[in-house]
C-alpha positions in Angstrom: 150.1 165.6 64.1 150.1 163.0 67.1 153.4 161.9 68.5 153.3 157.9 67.9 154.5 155.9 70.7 158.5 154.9 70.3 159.1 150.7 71.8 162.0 150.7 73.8 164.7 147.4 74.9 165.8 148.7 78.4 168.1 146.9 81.1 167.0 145.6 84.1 168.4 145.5 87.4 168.4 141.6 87.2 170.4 141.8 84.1 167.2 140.9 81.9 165.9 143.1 79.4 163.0 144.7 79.1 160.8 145.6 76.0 158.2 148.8 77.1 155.9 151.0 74.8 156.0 154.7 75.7 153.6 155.5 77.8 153.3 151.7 79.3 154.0 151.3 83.0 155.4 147.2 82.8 156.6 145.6 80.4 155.8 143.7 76.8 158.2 141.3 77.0 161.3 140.4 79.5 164.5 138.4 77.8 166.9 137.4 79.3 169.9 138.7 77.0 169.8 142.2 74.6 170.5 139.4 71.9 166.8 138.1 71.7 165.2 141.3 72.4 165.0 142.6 69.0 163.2 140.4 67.5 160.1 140.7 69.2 160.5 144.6 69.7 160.9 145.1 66.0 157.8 142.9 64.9 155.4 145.5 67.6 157.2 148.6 66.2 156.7 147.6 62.5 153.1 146.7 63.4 152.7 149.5 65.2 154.1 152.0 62.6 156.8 153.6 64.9 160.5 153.6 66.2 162.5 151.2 68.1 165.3 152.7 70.6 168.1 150.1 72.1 169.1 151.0 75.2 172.4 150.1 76.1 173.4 149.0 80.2 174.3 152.3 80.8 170.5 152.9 79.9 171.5 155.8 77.0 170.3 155.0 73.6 173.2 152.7 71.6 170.7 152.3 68.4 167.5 153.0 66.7 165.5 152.0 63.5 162.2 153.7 62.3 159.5 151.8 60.9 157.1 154.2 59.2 156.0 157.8 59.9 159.9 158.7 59.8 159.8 163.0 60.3 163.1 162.8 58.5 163.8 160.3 56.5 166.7 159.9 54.5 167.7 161.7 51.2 168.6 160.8 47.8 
């Protein structure tokens, strides 16, 4: 089975944030606070079938949803 591609909201060095596709070397989309990253990064994962990992400024993942193809999805 392929690995999909995970999207990813990372910090920037100009304190914008970045929304970037696995694999992609720039950038989706740029915002210019975490708050209004989301939105946009969780309409191309749900499209896409895949996760979405929130970086936080330290650039460590702070948060993740899966939308679709989850390897280990919840039980019960």
């Amino acid at each position: 089975m392929t690995k999909k591609k995970g999207v990813h909201i990372t910090p920037r060095d100009d304190g914008q944030w970045n929304v970037v596709r696995d694999g992609a070397q720039r950038a989706s989309y740029v915002h210019s606070t975490q708050a209004e990253a989301p939105d946009a990064s969780r309409d191309t994962a749900r499209r896409e079938k895949t996760e979405l990992f929130i970086h936080g400024r330290d650039g460590k993942i702070r948060d993740r949803d899966s939308y679709g193809g989850d390897p280990h999805p919840p039980k019960g």
